[in-house]
C-alpha positions in Angstrom: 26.3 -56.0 -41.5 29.2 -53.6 -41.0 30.4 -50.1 -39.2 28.8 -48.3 -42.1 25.9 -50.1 -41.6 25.3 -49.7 -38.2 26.3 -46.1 -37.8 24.1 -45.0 -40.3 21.1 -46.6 -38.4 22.3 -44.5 -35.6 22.0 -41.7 -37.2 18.7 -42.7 -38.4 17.7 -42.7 -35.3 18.5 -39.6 -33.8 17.0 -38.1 -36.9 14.1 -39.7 -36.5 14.0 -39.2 -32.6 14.2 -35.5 -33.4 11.4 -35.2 -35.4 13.2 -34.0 -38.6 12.2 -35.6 -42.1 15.1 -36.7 -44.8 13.8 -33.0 -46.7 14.1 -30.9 -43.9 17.5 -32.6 -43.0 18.6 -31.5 -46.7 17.6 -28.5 -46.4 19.1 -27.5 -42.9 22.6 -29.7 -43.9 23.1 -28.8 -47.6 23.3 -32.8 -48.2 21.2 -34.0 -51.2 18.5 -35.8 -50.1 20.3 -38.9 -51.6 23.6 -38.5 -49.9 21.8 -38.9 -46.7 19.3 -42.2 -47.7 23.1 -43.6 -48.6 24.7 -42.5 -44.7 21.6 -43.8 -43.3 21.5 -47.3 -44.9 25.8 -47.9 -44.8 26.0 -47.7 -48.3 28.0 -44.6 -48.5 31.6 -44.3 -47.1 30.7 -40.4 -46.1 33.9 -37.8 -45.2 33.6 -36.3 -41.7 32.6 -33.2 -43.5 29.8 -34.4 -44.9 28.9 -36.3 -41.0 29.6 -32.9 -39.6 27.2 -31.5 -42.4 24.5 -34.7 -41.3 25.0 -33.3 -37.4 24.9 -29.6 -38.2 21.6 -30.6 -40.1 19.8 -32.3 -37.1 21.0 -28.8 -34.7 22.7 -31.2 -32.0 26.1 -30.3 -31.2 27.0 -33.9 -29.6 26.1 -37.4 -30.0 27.1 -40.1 -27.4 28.3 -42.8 -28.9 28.7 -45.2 -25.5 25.2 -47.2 -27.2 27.5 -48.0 -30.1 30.9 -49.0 -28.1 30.0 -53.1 -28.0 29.0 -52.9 -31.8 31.8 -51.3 -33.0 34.6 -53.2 -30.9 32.8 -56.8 -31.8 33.4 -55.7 -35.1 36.7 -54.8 -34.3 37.8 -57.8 -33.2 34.8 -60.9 -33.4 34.7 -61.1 -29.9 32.3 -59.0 -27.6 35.6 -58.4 -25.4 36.1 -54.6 -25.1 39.1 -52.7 -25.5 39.7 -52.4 -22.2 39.3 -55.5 -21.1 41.7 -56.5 -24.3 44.6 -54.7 -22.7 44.4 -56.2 -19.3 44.3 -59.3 -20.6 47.4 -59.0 -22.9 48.9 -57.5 -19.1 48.0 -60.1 -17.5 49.6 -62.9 -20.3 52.4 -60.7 -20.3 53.5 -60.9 -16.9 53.9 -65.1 -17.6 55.3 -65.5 -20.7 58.2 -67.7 -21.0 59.9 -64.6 -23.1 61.2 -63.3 -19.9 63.0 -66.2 -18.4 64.8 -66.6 -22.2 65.4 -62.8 -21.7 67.2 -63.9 -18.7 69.1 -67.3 -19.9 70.3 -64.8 -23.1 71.5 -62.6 -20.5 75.7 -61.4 -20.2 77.1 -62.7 -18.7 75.9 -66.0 -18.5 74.4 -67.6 -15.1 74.1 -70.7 -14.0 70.1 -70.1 -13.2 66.9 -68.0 -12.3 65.8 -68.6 -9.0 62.8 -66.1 -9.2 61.5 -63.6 -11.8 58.3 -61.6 -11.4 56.8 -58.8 -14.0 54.7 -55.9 -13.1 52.8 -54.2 -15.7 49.8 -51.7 -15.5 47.0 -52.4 -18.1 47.2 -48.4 -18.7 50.8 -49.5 -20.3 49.4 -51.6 -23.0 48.3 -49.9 -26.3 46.6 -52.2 -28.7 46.3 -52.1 -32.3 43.1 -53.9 -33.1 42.5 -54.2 -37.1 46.2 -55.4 -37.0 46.2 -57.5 -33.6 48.9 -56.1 -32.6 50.4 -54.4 -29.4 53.0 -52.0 -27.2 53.6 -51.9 -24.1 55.7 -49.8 -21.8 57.3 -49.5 -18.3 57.2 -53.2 -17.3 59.0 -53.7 -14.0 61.1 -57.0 -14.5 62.2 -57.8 -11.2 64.9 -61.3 -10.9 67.3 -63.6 -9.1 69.6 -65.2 -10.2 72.6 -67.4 -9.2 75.5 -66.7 -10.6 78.1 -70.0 -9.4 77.7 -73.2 -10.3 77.2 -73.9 -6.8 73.3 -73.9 -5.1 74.9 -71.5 -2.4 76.5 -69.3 -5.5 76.6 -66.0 -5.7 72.8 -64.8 -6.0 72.2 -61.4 -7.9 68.6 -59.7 -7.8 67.7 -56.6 -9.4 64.4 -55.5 -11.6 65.2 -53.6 -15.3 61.9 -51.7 -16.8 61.4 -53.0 -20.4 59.3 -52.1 -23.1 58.5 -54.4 -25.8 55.6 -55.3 -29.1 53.9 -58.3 -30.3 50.6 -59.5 -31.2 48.0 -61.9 -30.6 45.0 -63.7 -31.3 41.6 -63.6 -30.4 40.6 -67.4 -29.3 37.6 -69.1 -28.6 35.3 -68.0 -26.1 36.5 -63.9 -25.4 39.9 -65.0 -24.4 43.2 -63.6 -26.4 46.5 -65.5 -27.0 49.9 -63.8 -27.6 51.6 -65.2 -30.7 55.0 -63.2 -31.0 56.7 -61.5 -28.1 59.5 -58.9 -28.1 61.2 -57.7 -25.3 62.9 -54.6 -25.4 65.5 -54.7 -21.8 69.1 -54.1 -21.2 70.1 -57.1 -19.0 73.7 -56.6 -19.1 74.3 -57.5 -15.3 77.6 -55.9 -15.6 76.4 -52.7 -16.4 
């Protein structure tokens, strides 16, 4: 059906839990009567003047919107995962994606392999762009080993960079996301 759509039976409803007739909401709002049959069906793509008008008209000075939080983000995104649970999820794919081992095998100067690599990253560091399926993120706490001979008992470096980096992802089957393009932002200059 649409945002539109369903926010304007929303409204409907608090109107109509309040008592107060389309008339009497023109009268108290200064909307026409016909502005506020076009809110109240979707069919009008209102300003937030005219909403703050529609509000001012009903004499509530807040509306909770939590009843409308699993409409809006399935429209969002086609999946009834929430925003929230988006972001930890992109974390959580974040902290095993091959991006940071190529990070590491890209790495100056060269090595001669990773014997360990972990990521830390707090959900609270991913910002997600919905409409666009894209996202930031910040702070990650790379941590890595590496040996740097050609021998197994070489020279073994560990040390941990914070990185930042952007991508974006997919929503797949079943409320599960997938990451499609990865950028890492991280100085790995070991000689630094």
């Amino acid at each position: 059906m649409g945002l539109r759509f369903e926010f304007g039976a929303f409204l409907k409803s608090i109107r109509e839990e309040h008592l107060i007739s389309q008339d009497l909401l023109a009268e108290n709002s200064g909307l026409l009567r016909h502005q506020i049959i076009a809110i109240e069906k979707g069919k009008s793509n209102y300003t937030i003047d005219n909403l703050f008008k529609y509000m001012h008209g009903l004499k509530v000075s807040s509306i909770n919107l939590e009843a409308l939080n699993e409409i809006f983000e399935f429209e969002l995104t086609g999946s009834s995962m929430t925003l929230e649970k988006i972001r930890e999820k992109i974390a959580e794919d974040l902290q095993f994606h091959p991006a940071w081992e190529e990070e590491l095998n890209n790495s100056e100067p060269g090595h001669y392999g990773i014997i360990d690599s972990e990521v830390e990253l707090n959900s609270g560091d991913v910002f997600v762009n919905i409409p666009q399926r894209s996202f930031t993120f910040k702070n990650a706490q790379f941590h890595f080993t590496l040996n740097l001979m050609s021998t197994s008992d070489g020279i073994k470096h560990s040390s941990f960079k914070v990185a930042d980096g952007r991508g974006t992802f997919l929503f797949v089957e079943g409320d599960d996301i997938e990451i499609e393009d990865l950028i890492i932002e991280v100085d790995l200059d070991l000689m630094a």
